[in-house]
PDB file of N, CA, C and O in Angstrom:
ATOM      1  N   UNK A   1     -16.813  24.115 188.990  1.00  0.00           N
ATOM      2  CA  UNK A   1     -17.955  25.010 189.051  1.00  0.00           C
ATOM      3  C   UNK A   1     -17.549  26.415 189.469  1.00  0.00           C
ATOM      4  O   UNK A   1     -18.270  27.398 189.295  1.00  0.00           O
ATOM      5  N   UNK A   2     -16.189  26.445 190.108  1.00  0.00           N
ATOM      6  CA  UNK A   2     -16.329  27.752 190.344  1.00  0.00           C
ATOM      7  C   UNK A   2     -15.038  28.645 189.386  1.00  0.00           C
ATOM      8  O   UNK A   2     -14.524  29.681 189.809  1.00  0.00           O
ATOM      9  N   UNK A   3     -14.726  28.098 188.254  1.00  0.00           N
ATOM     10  CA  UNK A   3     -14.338  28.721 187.466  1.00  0.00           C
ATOM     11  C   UNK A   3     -15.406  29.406 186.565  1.00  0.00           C
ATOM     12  O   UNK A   3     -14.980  30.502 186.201  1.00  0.00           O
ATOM     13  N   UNK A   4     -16.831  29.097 186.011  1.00  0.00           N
ATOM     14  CA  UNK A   4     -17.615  29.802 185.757  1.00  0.00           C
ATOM     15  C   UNK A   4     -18.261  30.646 186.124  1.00  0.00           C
ATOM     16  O   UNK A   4     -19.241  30.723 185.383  1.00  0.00           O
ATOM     17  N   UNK A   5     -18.299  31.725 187.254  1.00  0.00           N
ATOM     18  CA  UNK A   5     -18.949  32.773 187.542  1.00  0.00           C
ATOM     19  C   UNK A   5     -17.579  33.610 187.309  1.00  0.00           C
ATOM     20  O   UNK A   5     -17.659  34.835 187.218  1.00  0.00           O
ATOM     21  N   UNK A   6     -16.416  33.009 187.220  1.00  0.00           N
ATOM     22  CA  UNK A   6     -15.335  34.170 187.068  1.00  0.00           C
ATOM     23  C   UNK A   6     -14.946  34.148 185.709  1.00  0.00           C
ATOM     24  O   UNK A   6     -14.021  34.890 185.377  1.00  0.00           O
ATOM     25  N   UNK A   7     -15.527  33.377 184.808  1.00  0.00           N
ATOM     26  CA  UNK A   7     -15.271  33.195 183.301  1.00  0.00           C
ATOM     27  C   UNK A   7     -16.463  34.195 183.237  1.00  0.00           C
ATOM     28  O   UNK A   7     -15.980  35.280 182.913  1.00  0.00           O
ATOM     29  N   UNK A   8     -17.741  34.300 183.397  1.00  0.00           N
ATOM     30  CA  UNK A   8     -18.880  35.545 183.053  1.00  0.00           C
ATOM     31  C   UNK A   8     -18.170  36.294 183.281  1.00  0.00           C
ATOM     32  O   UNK A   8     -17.623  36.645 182.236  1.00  0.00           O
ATOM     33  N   UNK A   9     -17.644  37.041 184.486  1.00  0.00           N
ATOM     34  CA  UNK A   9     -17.297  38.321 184.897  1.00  0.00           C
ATOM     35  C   UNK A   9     -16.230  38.956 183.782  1.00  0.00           C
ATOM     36  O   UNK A   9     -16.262  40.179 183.642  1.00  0.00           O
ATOM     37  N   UNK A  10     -15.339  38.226 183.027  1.00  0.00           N
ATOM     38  CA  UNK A  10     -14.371  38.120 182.518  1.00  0.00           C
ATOM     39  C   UNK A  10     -14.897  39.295 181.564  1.00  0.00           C
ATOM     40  O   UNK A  10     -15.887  39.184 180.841  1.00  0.00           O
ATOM     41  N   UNK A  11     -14.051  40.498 181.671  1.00  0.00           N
ATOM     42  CA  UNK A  11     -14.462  41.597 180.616  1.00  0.00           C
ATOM     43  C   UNK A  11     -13.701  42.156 179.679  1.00  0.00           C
ATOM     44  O   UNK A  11     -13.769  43.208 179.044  1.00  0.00           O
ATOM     45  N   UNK A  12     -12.807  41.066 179.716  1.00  0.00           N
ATOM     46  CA  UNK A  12     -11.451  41.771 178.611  1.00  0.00           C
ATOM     47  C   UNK A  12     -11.470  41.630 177.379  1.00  0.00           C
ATOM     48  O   UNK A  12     -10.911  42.482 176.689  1.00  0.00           O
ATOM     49  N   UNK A  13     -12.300  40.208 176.604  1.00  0.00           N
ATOM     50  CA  UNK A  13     -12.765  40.111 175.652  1.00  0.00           C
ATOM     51  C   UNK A  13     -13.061  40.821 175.004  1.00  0.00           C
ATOM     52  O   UNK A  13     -12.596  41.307 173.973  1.00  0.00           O
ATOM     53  N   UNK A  14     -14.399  41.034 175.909  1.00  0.00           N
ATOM     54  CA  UNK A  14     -15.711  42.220 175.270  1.00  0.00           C
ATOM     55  C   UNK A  14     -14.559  43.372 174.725  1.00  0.00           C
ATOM     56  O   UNK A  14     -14.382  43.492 173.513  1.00  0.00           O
ATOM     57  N   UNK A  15     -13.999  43.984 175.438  1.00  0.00           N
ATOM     58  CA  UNK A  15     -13.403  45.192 175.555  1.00  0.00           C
ATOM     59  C   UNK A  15     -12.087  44.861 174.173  1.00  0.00           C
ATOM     60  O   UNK A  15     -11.771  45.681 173.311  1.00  0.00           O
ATOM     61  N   UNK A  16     -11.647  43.765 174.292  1.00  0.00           N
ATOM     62  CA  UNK A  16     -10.673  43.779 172.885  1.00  0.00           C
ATOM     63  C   UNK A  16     -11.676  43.700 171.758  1.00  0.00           C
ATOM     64  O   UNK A  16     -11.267  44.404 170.835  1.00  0.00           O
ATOM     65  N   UNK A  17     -13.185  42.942 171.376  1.00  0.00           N
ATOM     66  CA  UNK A  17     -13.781  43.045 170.114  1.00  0.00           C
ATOM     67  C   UNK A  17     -14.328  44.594 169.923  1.00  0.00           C
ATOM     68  O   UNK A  17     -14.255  45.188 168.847  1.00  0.00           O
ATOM     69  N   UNK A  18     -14.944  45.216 171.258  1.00  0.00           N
ATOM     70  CA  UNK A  18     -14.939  46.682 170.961  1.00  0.00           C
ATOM     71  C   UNK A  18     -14.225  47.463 170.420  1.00  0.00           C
ATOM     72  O   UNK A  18     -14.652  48.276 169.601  1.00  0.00           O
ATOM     73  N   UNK A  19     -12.621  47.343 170.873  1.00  0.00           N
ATOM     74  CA  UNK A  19     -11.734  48.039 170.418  1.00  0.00           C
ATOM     75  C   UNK A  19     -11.642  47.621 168.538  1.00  0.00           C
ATOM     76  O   UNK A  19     -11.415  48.636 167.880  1.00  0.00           O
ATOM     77  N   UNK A  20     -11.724  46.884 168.052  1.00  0.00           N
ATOM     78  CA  UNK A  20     -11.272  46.180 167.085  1.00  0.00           C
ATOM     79  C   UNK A  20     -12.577  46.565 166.462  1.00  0.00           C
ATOM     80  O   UNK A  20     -12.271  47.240 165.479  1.00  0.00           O
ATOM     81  N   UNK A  21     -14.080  46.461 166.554  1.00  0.00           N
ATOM     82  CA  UNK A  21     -15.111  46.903 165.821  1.00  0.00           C
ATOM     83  C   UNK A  21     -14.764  48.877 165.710  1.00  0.00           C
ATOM     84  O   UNK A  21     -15.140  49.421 164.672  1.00  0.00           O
ATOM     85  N   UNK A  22     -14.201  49.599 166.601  1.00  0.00           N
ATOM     86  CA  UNK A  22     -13.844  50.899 166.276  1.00  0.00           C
ATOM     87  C   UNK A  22     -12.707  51.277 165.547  1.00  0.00           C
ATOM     88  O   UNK A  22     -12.714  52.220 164.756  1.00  0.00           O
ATOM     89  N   UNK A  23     -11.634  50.506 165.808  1.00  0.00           N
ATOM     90  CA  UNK A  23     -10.569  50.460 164.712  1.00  0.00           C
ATOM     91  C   UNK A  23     -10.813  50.012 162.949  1.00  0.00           C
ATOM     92  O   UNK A  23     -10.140  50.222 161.941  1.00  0.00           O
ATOM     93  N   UNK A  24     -11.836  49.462 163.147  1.00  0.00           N
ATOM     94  CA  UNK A  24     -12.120  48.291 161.640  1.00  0.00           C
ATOM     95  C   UNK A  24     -13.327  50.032 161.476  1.00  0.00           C
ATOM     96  O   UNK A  24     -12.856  50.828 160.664  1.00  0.00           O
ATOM     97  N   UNK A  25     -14.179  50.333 161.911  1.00  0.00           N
ATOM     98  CA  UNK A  25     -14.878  52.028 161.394  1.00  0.00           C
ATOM     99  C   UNK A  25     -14.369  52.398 161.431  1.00  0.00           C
ATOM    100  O   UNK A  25     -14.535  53.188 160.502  1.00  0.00           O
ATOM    101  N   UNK A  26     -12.934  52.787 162.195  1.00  0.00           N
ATOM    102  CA  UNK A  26     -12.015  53.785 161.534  1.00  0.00           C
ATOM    103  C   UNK A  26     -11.232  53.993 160.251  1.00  0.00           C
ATOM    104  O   UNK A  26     -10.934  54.955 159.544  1.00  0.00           O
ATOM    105  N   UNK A  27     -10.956  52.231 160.251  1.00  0.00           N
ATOM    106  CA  UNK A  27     -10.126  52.543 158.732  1.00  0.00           C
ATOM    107  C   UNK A  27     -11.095  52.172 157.700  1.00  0.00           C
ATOM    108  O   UNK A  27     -10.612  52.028 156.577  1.00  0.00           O
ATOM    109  N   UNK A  28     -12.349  51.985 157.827  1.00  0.00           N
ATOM    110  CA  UNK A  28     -13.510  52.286 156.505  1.00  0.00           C
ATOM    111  C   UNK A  28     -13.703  53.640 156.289  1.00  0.00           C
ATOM    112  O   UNK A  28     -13.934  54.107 155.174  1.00  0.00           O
ATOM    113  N   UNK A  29     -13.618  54.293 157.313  1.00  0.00           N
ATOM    114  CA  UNK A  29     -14.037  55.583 157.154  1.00  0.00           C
ATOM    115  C   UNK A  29     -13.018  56.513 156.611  1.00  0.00           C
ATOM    116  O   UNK A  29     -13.409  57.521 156.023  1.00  0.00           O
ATOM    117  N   UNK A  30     -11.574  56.246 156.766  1.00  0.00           N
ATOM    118  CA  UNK A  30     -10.405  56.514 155.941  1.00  0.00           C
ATOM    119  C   UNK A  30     -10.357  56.066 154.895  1.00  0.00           C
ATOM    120  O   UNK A  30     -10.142  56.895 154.011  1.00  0.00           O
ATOM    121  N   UNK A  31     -10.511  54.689 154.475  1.00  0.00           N
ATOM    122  CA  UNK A  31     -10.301  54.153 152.893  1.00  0.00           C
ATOM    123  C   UNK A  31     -11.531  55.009 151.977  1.00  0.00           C
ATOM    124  O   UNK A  31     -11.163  55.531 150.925  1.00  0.00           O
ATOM    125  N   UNK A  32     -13.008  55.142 152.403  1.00  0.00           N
ATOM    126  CA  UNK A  32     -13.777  55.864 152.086  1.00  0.00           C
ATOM    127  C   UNK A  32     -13.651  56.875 151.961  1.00  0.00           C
ATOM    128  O   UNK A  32     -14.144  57.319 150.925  1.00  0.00           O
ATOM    129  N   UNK A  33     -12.971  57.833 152.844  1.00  0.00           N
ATOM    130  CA  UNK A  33     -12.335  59.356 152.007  1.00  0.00           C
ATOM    131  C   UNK A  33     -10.994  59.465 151.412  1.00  0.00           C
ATOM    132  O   UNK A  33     -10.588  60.565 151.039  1.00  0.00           O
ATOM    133  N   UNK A  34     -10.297  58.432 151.300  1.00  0.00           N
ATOM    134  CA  UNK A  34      -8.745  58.334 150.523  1.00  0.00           C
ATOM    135  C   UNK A  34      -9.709  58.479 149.166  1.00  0.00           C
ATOM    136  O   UNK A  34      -9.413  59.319 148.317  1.00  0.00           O
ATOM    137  N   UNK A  35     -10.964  57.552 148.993  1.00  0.00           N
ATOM    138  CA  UNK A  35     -11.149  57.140 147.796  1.00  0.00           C
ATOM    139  C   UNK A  35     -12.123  57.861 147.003  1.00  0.00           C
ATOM    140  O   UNK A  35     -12.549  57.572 145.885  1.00  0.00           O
ATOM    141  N   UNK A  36     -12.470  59.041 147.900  1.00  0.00           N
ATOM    142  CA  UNK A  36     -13.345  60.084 147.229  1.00  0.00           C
ATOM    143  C   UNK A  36     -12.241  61.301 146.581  1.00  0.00           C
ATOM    144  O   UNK A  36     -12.292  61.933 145.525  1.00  0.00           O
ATOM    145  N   UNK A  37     -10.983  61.319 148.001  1.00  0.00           N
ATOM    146  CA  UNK A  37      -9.932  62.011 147.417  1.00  0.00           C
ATOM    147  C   UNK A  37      -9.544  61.650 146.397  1.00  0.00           C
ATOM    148  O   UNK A  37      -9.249  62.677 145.786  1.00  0.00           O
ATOM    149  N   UNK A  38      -9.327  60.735 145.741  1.00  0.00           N
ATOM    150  CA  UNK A  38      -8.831  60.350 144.652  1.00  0.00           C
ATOM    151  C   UNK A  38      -9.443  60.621 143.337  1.00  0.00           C
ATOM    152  O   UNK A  38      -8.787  61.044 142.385  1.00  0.00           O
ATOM    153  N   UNK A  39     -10.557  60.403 143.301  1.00  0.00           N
ATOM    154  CA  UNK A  39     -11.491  60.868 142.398  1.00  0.00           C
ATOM    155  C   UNK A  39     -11.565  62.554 142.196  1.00  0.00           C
ATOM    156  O   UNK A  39     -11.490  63.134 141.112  1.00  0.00           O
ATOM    157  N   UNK A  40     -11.656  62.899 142.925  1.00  0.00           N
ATOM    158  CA  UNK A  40     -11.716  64.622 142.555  1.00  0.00           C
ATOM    159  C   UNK A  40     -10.119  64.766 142.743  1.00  0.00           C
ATOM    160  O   UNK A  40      -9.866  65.971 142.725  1.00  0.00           O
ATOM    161  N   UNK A  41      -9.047  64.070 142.902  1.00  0.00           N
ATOM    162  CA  UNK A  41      -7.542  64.855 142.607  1.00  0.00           C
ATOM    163  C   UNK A  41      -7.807  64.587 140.891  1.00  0.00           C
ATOM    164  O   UNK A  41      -7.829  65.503 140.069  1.00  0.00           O
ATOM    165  N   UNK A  42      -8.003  63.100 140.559  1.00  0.00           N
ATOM    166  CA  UNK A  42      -7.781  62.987 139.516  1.00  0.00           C
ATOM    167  C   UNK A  42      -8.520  63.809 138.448  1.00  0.00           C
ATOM    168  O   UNK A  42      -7.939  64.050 137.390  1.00  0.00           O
ATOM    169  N   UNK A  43     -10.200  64.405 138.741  1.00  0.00           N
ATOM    170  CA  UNK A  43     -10.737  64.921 138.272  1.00  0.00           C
ATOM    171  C   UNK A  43     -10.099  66.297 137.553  1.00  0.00           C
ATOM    172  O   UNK A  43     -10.073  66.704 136.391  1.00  0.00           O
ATOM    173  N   UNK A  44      -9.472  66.935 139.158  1.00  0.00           N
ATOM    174  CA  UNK A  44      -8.742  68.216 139.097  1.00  0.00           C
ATOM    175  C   UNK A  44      -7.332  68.270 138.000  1.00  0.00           C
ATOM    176  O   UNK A  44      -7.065  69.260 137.318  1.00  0.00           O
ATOM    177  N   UNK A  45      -6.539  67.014 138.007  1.00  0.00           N
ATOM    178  CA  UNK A  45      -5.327  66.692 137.016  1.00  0.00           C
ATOM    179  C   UNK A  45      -5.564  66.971 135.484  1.00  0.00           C
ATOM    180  O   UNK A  45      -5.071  67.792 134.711  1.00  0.00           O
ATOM    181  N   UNK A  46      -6.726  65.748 135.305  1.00  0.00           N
ATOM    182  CA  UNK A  46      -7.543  65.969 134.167  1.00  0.00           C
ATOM    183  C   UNK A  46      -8.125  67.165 133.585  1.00  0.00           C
ATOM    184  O   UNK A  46      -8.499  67.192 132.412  1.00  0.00           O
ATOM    185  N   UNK A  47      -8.206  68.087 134.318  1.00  0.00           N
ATOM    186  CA  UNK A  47      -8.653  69.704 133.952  1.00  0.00           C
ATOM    187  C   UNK A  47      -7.572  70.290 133.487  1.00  0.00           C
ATOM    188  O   UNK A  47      -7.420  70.638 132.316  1.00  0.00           O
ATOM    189  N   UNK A  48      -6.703  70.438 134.463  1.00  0.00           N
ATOM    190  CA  UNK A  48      -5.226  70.855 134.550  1.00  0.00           C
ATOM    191  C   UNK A  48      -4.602  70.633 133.201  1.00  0.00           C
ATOM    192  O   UNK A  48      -4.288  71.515 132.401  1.00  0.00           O
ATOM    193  N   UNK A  49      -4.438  69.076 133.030  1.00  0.00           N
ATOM    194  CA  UNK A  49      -3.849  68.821 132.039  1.00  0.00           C
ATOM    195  C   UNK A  49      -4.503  69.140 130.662  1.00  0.00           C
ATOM    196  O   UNK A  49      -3.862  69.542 129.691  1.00  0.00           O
ATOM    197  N   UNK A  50      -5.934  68.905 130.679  1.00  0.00           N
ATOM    198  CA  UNK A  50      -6.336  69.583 129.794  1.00  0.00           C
ATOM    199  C   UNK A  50      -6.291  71.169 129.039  1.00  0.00           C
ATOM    200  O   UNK A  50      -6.579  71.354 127.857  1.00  0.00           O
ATOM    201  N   UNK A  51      -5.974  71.970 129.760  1.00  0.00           N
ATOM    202  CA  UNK A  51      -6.210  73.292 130.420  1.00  0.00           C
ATOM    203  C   UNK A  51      -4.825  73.389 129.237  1.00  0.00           C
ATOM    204  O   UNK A  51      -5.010  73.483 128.024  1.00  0.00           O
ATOM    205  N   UNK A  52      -3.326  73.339 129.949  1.00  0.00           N
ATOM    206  CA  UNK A  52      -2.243  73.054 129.457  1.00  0.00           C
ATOM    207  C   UNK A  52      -2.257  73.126 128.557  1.00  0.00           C
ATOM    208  O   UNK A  52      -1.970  74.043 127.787  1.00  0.00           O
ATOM    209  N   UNK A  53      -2.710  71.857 128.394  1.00  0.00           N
ATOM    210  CA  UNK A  53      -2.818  71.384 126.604  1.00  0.00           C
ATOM    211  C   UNK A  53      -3.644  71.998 125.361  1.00  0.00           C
ATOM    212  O   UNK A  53      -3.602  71.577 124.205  1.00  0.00           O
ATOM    213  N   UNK A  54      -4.453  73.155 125.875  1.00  0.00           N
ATOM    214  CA  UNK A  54      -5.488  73.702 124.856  1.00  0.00           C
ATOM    215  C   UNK A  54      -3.807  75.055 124.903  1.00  0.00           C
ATOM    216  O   UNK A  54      -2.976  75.323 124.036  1.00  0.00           O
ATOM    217  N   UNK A  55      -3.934  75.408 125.916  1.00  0.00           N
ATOM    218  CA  UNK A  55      -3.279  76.770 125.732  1.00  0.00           C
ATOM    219  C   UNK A  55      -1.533  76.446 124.981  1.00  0.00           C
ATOM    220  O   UNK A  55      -0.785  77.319 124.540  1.00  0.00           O
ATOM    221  N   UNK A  56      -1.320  75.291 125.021  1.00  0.00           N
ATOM    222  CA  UNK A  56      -0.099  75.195 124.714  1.00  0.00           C
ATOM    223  C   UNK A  56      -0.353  74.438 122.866  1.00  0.00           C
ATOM    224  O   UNK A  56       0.646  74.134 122.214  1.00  0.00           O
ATOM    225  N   UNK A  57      -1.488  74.284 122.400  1.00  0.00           N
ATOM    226  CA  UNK A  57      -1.609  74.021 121.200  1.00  0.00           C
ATOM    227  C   UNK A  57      -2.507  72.941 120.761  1.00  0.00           C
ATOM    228  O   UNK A  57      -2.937  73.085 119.617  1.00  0.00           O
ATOM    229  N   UNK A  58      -2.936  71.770 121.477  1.00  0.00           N
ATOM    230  CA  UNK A  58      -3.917  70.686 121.498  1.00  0.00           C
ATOM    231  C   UNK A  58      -2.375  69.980 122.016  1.00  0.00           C
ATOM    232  O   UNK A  58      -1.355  70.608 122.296  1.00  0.00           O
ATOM    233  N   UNK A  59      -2.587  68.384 122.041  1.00  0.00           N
ATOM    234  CA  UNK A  59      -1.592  67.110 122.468  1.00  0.00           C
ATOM    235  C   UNK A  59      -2.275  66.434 122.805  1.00  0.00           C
ATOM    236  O   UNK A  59      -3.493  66.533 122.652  1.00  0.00           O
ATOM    237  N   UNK A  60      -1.625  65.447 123.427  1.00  0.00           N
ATOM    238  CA  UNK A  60      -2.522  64.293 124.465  1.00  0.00           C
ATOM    239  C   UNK A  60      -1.996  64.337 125.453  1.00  0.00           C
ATOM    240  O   UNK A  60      -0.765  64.373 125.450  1.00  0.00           O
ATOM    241  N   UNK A  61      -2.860  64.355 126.927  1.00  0.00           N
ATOM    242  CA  UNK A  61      -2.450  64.283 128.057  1.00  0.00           C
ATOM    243  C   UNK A  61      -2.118  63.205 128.688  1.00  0.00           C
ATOM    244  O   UNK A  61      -1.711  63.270 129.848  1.00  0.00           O
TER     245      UNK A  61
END
């Protein structure tokens, strides 16, 4: 019986799933702008290469 009032008190748990619910929003919130970056680099390539390719005669990019 008197291992349970010191098993409640016990706060290290809590404190490792906290850490781990802010780490796990951190790297959503990174994969979520890697993956917007990606979209407008590629957008920007696609111009580019297009761009190139008119002034240099038509081709395929």
């Amino acid at each position: 019986m008197k291992r349970i009032p010191r098993l409640l008190g016990d706060q290290g748990g809590v404190t490792a799933i906290e850490y781990a619910l802010i780490a796990a929003l951190i790297a959503i919130a990174i994969v979520g702008g890697v993956a917007l970056v990606g979209v407008e680099l590629h957008s920007m390539y696609e111009r580019i290469c297009s761009a190139v390719s008119e002034a240099l005669g038509g081709g395929a990019c």
